[in-house]
Kinemage of the C-alpha trace (Angstrom):
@kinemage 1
@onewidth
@group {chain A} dominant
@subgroup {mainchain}
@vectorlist {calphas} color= white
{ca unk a 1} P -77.226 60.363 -24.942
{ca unk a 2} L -76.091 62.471 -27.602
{ca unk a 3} L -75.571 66.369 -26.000
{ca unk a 4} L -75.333 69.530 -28.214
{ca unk a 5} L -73.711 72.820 -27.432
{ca unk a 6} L -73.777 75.949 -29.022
{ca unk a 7} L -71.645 78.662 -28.289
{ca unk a 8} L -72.224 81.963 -29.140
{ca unk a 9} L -69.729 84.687 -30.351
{ca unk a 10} L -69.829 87.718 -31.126
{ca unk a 11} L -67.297 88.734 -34.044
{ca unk a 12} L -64.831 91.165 -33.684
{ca unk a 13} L -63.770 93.074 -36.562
{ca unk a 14} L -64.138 91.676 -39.835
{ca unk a 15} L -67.007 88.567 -39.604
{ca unk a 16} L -65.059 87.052 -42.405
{ca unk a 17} L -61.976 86.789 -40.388
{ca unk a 18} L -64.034 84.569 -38.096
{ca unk a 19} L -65.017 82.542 -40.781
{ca unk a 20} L -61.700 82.235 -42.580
{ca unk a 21} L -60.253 81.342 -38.758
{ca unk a 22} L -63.043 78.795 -38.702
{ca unk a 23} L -62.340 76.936 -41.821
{ca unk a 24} L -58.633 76.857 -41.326
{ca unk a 25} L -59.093 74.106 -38.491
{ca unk a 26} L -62.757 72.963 -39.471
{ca unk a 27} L -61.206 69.271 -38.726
{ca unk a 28} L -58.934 69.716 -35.421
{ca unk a 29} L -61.864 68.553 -33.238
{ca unk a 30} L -62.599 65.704 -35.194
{ca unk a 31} L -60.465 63.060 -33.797
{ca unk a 32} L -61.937 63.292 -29.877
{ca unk a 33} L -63.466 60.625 -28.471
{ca unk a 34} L -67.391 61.428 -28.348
{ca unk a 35} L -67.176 64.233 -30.932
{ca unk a 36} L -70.172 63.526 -33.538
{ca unk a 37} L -69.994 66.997 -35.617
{ca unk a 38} L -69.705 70.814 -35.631
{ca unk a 39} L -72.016 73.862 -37.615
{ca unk a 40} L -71.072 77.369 -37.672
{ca unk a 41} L -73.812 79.635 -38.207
{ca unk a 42} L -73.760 82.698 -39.634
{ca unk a 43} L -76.335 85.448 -38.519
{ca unk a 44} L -78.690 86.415 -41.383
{ca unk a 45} L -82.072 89.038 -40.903
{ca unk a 46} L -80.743 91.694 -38.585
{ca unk a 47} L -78.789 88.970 -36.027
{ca unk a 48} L -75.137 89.580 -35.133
{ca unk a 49} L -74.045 86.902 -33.241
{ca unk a 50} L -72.556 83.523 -34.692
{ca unk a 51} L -73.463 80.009 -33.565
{ca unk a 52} L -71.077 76.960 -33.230
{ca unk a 53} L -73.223 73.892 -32.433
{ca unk a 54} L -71.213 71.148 -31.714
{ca unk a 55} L -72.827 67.535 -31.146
{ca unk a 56} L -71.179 65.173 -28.598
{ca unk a 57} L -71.803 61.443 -27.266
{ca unk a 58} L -72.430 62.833 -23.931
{ca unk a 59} L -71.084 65.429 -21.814
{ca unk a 60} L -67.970 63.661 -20.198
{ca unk a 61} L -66.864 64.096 -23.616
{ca unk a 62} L -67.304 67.603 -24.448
{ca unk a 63} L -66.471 68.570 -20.612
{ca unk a 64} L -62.635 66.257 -21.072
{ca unk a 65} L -62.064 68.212 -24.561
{ca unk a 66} L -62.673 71.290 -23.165
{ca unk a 67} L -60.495 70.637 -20.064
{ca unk a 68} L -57.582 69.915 -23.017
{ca unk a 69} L -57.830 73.023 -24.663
{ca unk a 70} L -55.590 75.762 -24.648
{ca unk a 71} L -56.276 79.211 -23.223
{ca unk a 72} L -56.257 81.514 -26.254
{ca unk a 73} L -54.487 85.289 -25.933
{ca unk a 74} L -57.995 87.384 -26.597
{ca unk a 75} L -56.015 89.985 -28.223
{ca unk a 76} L -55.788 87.531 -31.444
{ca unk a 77} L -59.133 85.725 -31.792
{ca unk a 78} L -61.601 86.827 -33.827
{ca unk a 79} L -64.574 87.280 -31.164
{ca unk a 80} L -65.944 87.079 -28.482
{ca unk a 81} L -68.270 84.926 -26.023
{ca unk a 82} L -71.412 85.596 -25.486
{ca unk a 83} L -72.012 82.518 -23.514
{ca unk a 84} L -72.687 78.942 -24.178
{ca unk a 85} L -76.247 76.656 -24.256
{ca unk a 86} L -76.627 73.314 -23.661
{ca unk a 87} L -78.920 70.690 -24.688
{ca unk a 88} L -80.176 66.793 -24.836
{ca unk a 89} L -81.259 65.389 -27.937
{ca unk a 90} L -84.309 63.931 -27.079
{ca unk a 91} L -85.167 60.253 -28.398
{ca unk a 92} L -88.724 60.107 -29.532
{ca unk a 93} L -88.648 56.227 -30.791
């Protein structure tokens, strides 16, 4: 069952440093097993806060990429977390 999660960030600085940080390794994740896609969303009518919804075959996948990543120093990213939510796609057929 397909999962999706979205984590939310709150930029720090300059939202187009996020964005810039973004593209630079749009395609890193792209080669895990289970990983179907990734949006980033940029907030529009008064909203601060940036989206990344990332779709996965289930969540043994996103849970063993996350256990691979690296810690990042949070004096050089771009933002913050302001948590993550976590969904099913639901199969209507």
């Amino acid at each position: 069952m397909t999962v999706v999660k979205i984590n939310v960030l709150a930029a720090k600085g300059d939202p187009a440093e996020l964005e810039r940080r973004f593209a630079a390794r749009k395609h890193s994740v792209d080669a895990e097993p289970g990983f179907e896609g990734f949006e980033l969303l940029r907030p529009v009518s008064g909203q601060d806060r940036y989206f990344v919804v990332t779709r996965w075959a289930d969540d043994a996948s996103f849970e063993a990429w996350r256990a691979k990543r690296q810690p990042r120093d949070p004096s050089t990213t771009a933002s913050t977390s302001d948590g993550i939510y976590e969904f099913e796609v639901v199969d209507l057929d």
